[in-house]
Structures are given as C-alpha cells and as structure tokens.
C-alpha positions in Angstrom: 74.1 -112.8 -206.7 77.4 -113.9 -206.9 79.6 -113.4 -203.5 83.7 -113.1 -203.7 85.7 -114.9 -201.0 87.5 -112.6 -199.1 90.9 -112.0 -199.8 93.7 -113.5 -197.9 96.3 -112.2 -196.3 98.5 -115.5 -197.1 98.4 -114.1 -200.5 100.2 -111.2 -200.5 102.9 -112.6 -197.7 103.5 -114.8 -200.7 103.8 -112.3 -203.3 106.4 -110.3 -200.8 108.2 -113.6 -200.0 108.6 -114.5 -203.6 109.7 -110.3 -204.7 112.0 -110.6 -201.8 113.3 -113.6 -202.2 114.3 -113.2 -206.5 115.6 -109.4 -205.0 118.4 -111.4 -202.9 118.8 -114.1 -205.8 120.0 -111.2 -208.0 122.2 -109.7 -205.0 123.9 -112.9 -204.8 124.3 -113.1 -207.9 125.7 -109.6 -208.7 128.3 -110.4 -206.0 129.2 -113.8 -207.0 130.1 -112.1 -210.8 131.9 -109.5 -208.9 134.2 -111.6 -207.5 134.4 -113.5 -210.4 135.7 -111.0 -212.3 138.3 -110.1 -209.4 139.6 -113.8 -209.2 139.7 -113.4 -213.2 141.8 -110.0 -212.4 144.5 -111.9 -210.0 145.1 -114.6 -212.6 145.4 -112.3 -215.4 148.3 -111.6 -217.6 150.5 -108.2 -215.9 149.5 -104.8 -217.3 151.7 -102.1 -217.2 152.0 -100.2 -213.8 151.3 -103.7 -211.9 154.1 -104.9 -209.7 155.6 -108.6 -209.4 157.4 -110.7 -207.6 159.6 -112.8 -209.3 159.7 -116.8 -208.2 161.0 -118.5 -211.0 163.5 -117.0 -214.0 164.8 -119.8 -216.8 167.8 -119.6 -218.5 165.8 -118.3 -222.0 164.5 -115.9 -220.0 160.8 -117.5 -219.4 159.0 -117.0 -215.5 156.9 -117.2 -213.4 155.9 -114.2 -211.2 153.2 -113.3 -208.4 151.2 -110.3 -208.7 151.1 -107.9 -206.0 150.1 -104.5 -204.5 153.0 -102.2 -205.4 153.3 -101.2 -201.8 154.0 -105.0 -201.0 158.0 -105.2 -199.7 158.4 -108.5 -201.7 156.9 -106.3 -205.1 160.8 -105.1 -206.1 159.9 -105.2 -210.4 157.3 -102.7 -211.8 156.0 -103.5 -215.4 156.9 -100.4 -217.2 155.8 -102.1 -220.9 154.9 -105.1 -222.5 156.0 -105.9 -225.3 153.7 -108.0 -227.6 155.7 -108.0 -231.2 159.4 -108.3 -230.0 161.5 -109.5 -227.3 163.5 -106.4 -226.6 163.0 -103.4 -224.3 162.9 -99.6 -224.8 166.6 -99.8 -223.1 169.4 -102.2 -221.9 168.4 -101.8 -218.2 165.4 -103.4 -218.0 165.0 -106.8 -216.6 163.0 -108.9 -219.2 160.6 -111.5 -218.4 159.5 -113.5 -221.5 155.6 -115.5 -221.4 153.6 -117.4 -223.5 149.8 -116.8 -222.4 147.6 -119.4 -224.7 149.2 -118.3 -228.3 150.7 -115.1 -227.6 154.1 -114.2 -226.8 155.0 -111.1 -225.1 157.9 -109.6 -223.1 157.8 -107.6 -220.1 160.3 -105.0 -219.3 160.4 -104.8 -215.4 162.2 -101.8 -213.8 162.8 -101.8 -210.2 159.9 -100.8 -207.6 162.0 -98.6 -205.4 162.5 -95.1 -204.2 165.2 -93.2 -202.7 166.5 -94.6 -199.4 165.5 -98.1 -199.7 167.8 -100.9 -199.2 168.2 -104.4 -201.1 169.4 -107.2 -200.7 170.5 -110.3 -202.6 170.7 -107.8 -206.0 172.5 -110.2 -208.2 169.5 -112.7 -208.3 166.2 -111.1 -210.1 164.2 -114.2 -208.0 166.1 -113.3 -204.6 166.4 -109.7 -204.4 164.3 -107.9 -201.7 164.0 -104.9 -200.2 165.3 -104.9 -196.4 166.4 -102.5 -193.5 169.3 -100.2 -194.6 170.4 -101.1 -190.8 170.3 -104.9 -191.3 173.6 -107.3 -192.0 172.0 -108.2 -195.5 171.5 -105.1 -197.0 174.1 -105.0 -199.9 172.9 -101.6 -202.0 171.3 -98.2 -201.4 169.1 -96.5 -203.6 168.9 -93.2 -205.0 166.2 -92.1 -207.8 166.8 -89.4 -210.2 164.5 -87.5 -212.4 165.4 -87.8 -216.1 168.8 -89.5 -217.7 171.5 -88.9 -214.9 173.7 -91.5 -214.9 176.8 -89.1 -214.1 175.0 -89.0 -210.4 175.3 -92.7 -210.4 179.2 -92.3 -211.3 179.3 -89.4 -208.4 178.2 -92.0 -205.6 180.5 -94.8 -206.6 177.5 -96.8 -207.6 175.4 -98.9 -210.3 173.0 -97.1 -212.6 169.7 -98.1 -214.4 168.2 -95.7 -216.6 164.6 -96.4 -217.5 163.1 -94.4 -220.3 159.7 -94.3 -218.6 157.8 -92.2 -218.5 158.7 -90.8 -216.6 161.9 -90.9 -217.7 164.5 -91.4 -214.0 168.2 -92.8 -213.1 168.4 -95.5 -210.3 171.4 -95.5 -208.9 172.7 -99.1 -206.2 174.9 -97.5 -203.8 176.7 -99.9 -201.6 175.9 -99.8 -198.3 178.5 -98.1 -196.2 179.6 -95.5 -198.7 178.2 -92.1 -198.9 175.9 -92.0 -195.7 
C-alpha cells in the first residue's frame, strides 16, 4: 500500500503569497498607467474649454502657454476653438495663439476667463495681464459680462468691448477703474 505524505501547510502560504503578491503587481500597475495617462493629459495640446496662461507670445503670433485649472487667478484666456485648417478666428476679438504640435498647425482663439466684477491688470500685454484686487494700485480695467452681442453696453460705461461668438454667444466689456462704481 502506497501512503501519501501529508500535506503542508507551507504550500498553500505559498500559493496565497504568490495570488497576493501578482494581485498588487497589477494594482501597481493599473496606477502607474493612470498616472501615465494624467502626465500625458498635462503635456497635451489645449482642447477647447481648457484655460492658459500665457508666458511667451512672438511677434508671428507663435507661444508658449501653461495649462491650468480655470479657477486658477493666473488662467485669464479660455480656449473657445481651435482652429486646425486656418489661422483666423470666428471674430476679430479673439486673441490668437498659433502652434505647431509635430506636423500640425493649428490656431487657438483665446477669449478672456473672466466674469463680472473682476479686475485686471497690465491689459495691454496678453503675457502680463492678470487678474487683481479691484481695490489694488494696479488694477487698470473692470469687467462687465453680457449675454449675447451687446457692445452698445460697452459704449454706455465708457469702456472696451470684446464680443465672442461662443457659445455662448456674450459682450465683455474693460471698464476703467474709477468710472462707473
């Protein structure tokens, strides 16, 4: 008669060490592609609705921007569309950014990131221009946003307008600061 050794319990352990141990190799690795695909996210070319700051403008109209969380102060320029055929926005008020990403040229029309009541500063300089206290020596402009093609409210408060065609389709109107508080 032929006797079987017992089994031991080292066996199984190892079974459970090795189920365990692939079961956190895959964790690892599902979170490691994760944030892969994050870092690929920060580093890739603007889509409309992101927001930028702008750090470097040339005179043909190339840059360089950061990418940031619309509610970010420094985030003054929204891309509203990008424009992969042409170099020219839906309107004349649009600041335009032109890039090269590997063959591709595109242009994005920015449109400022603001709401009613904020203030900025340096507004001459797309590379420059923030958003500050409306209390502070440096604010220059006040904003007011309107809701569909209004630039006769712009004309009413003495100030700059931008209309953006959108959508949604709004008036922003630079008020300097000082006048009509």
């Amino acid at each position: 008669m032929t006797t079987t050794p017992p089994k031991s319990g080292l066996g199984a352990i190892a079974v459970v060490g090795i189920v365990v141990a692939v079961l956190v190799a895959l964790g690892v690795g599902s979170l490691g592609a994760v944030g892969l695909v994050a870092l690929s996210r920060a580093g890739a070319a603007p889509v409309v609705g992101d927001c930028l700051h702008i750090t470097k403008e040339s005179s043909n109209g190339e840059g360089e921007f950061e990418k940031l969380s619309c509610l970010d102060s420094r985030a003054i320029f929204r891309v509203e569309t990008r424009e992969e055929r042409r170099s020219t926005c839906p309107g004349d008020d649009y600041t335009r950014l032109r890039f090269t990403d590997d063959s591709t040229r595109y242009t994005l029309c920015l449109t400022l990131n603001v709401e009613t009541g904020d203030c900025l500063t340096a507004i001459d300089d797309e590379t420059k221009i923030a958003k500050v206290g409306c209390r502070t020596s440096q604010a220059e402009a006040r904003v007011d946003v309107h809701s569909g093609d209004d630039l006769d409210a712009c004309d009413d408060l003495d100030g700059a307008g931008f209309l953006y065609e959108g959508p949604p389709e709004r008036t922003v109107c630079l008020t300097e600061v000082g006048e009509n508080i």
